[in-house]
GULUM-357343 format. One line per field, with one value per atom (N, C-alpha, C): atom name; residue number from 1; y negated, x negated, z negated. Coordinates in Angstrom, 3 decimals. Layout:
BEGIN
atom: (CA,...)
n: (NUM,...)
py: (Y,...)
px: (X,...)
pz: (Z,...)
This chain:
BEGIN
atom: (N,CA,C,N,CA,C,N,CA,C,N,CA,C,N,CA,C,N,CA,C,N,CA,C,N,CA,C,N,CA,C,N,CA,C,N,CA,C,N,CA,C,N,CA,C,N,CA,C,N,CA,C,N,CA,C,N,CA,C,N,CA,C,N,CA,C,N,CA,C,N,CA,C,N,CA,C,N,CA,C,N,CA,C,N,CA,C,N,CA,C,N,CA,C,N,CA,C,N,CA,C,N,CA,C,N,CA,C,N,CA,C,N,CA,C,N,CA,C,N,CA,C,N,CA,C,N,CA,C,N,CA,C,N,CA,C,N,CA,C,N,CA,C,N,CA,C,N,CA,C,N,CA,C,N,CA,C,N,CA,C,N,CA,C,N,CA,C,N,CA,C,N,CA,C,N,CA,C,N,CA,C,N,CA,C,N,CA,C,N,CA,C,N,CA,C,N,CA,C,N,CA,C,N,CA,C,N,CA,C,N,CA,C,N,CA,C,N,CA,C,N,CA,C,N,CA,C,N,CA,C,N,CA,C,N,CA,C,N,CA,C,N,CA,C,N,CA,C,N,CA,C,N,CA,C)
n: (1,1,1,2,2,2,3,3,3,4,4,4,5,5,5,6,6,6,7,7,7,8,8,8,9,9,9,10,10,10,11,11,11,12,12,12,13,13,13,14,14,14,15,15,15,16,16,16,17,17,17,18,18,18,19,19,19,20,20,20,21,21,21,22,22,22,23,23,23,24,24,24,25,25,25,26,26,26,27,27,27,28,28,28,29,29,29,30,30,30,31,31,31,32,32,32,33,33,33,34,34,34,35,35,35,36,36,36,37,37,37,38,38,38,39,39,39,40,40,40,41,41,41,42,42,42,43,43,43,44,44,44,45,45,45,46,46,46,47,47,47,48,48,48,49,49,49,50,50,50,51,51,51,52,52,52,53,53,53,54,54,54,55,55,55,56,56,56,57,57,57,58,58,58,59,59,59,60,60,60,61,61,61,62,62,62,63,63,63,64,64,64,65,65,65,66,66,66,67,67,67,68,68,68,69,69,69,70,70,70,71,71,71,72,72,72,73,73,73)
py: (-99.918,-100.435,-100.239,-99.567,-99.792,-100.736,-100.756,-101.695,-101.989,-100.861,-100.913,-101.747,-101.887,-102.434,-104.278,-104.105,-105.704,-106.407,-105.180,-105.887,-106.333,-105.711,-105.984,-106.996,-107.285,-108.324,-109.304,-109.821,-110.754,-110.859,-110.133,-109.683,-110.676,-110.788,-110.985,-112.651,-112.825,-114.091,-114.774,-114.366,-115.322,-115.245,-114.331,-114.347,-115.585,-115.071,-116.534,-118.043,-118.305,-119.659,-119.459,-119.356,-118.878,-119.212,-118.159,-118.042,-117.690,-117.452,-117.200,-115.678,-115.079,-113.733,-113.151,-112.269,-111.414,-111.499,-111.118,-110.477,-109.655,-108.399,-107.077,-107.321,-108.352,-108.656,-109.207,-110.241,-111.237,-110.113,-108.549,-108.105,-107.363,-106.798,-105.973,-106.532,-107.880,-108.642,-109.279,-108.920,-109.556,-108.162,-107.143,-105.469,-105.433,-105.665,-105.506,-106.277,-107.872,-108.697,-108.327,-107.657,-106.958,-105.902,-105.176,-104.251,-104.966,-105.708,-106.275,-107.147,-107.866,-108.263,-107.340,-106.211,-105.314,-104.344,-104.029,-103.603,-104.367,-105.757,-106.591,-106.454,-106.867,-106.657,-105.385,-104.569,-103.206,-102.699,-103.386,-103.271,-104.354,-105.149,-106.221,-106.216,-105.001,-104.474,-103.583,-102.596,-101.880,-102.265,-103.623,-103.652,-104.172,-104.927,-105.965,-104.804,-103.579,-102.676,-101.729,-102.120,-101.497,-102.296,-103.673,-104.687,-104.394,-104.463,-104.083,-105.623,-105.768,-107.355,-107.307,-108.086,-107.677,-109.145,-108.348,-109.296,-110.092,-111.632,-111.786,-111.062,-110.270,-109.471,-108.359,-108.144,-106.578,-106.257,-105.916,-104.489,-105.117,-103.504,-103.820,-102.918,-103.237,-102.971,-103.168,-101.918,-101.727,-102.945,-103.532,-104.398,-103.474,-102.441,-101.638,-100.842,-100.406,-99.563,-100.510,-101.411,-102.629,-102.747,-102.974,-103.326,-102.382,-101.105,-99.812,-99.970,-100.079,-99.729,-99.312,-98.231,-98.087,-96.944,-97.350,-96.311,-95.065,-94.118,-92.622,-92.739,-92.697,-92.904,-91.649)
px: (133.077,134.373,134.480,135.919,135.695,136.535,136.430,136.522,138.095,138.829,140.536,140.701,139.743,139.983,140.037,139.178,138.668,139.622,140.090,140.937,142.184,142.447,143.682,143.398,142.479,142.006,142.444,141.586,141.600,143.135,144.196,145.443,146.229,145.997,146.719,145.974,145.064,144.710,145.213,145.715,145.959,147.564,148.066,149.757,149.713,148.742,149.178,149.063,148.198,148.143,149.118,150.047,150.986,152.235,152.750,154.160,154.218,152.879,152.806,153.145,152.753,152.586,153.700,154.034,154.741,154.297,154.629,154.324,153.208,153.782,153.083,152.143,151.583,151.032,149.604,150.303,149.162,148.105,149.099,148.321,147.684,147.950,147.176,145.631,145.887,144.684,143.661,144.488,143.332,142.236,143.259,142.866,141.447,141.878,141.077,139.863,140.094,138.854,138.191,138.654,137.533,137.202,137.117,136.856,135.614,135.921,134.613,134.004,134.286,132.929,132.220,132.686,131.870,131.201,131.576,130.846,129.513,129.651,128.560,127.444,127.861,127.009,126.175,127.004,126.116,124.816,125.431,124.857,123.253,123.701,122.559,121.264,122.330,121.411,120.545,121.185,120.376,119.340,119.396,118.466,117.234,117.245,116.940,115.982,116.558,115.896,114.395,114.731,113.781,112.470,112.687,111.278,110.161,109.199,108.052,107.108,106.456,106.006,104.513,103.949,102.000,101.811,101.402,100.586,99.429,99.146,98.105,96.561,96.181,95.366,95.546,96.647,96.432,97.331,97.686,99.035,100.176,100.294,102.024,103.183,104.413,105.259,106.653,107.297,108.958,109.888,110.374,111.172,112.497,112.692,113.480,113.306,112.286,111.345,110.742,110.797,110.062,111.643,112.468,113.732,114.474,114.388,114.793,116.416,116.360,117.330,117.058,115.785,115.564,117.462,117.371,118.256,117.873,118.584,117.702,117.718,116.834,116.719,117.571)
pz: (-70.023,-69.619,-68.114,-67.685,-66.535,-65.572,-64.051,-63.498,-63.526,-63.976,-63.813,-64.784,-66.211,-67.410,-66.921,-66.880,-66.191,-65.704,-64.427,-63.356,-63.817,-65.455,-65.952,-66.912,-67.222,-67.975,-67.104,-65.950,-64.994,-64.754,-63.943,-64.251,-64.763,-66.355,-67.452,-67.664,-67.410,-67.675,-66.636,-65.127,-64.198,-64.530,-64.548,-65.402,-66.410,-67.553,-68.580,-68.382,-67.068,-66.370,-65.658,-64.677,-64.062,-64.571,-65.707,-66.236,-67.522,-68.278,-70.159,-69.713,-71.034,-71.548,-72.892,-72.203,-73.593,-74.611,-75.993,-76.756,-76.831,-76.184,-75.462,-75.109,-73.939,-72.820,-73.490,-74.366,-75.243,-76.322,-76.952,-77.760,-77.027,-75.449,-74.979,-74.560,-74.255,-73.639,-74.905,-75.595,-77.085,-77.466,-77.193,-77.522,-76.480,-74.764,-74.128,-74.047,-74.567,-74.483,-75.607,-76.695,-78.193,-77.569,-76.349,-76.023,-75.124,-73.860,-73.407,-73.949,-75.045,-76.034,-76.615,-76.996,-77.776,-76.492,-75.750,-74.736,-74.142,-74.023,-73.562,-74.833,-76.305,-77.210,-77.115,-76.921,-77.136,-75.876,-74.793,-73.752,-73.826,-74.303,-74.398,-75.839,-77.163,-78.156,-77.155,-76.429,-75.686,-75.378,-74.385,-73.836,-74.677,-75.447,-76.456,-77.075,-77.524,-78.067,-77.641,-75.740,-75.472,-75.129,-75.551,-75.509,-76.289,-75.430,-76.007,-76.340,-77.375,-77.831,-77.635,-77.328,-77.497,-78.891,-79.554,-80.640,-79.849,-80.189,-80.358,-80.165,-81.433,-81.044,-79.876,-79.429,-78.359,-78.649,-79.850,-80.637,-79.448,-79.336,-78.673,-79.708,-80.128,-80.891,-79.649,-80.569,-79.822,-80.650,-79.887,-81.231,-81.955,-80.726,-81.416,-82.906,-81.929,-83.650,-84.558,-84.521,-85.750,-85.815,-85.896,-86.535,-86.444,-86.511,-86.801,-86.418,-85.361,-84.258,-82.685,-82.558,-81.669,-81.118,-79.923,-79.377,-79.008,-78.780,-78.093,-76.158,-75.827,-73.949,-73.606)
């Protein structure tokens, strides 16, 4: 997501405290906040994916690859 996205996010949320939102206005900002929730999720599977765990005994495991969602680097 980028920062123009945001800035219209932010934008639109200080409008609807302000003076309320269109129609228009309300479906664009619902569009854009399913856009930065799903961006944060994916960003945070990422990372999540690249943890490495040490067993007890020694073993170290990818949690990515033990739950077969490693990502490609």
């Amino acid at each position: 997501m980028n920062q123009q996205k945001i800035d219209r996010i932010n934008e639109l949320y200080r409008k609807s405290r302000a003076e309320g939102l269109t129609e228009a206005e309300k479906t664009e900002q619902a569009v854009l906040r399913k856009e930065f929730v799903a961006n944060i999720r994916n960003n945070l599977k990422a990372q999540l994916d690249r943890i490495d765990m040490q067993n007890p005994n020694g073993s170290i495991y990818n949690l990515g690859e033990k739950y077969g969602n490693k990502t490609a680097n």
